[in-house]
N, C-alpha and C positions, 0 to 999 in steps of 0.2 A: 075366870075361864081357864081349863089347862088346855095346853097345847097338847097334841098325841101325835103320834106318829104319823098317822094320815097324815091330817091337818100338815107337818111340818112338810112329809113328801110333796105333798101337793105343792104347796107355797115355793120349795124346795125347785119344782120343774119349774114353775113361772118365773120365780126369780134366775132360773140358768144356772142354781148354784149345786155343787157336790161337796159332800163330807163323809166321811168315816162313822162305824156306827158310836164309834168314842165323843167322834165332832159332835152327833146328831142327839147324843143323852144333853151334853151344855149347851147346845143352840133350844133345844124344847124349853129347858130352863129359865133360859135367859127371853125367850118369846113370849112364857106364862108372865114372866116380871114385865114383860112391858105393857101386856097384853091389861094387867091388873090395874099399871098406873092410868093406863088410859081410861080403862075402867073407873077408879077413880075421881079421875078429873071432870065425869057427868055429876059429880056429888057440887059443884062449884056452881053457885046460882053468879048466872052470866048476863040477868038482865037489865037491858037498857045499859049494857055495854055494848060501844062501836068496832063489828071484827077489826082486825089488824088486813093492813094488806102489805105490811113490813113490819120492821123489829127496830129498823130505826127512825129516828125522828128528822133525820137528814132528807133534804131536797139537792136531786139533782141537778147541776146545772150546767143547762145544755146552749151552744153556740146555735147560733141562728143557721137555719139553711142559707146558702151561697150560693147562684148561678157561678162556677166557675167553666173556663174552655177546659176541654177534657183531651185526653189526648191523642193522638191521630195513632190508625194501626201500625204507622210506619215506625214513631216514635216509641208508641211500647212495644212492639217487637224487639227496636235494635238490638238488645242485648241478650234478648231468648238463647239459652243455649244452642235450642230446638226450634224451628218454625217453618213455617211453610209459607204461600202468599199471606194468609188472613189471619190464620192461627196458633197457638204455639201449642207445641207438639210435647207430649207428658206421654210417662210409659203407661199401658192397656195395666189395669186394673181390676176390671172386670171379662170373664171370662162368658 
């Protein structure tokens, strides 16, 4: 499959990305080449192979949940730079 210039514009606005028409001759390029290997890679008989749902063979290992006492609003507040009675107080972020 080649990539063309639609094609990349299109891709181009979903991903949020801009380039130059210099950028956009090497990224078509370089889209057709990926675009091939994946292509490719349906030539690979997969069956009675188990997908992958990682790359490695590692097990995490996770600590037990813990009831522990949590802490009171008085004690995380103390040292808020910011707060009010209940809350701590951060700059408005959204307009």
């Amino acid at each position: 499959m080649k990539i063309n210039k639609e094609i990349l514009t299109k891709t181009a606005h979903l991903a949020r990305l801009e380039f130059d028409e210099e950028t956009a001759e090497a990224m078509m390029a370089d889209m057709t080449k990926i675009i091939n290997w994946v292509e490719k890679l349906k030539e690979v008989d997969t069956e009675g192979v188990a997908p992958l749902t990682t790359m490695s063979q590692e097990l995490n290992v996770l600590r037990e949940d813990e009831v522990k006492p949590h802490l009171s609003h008085e004690r995380a507040l103390k040292n808020a730079p910011k707060k009010d009675s209940d809350y701590f107080r951060v700059p408005k972020v959204m307009e």
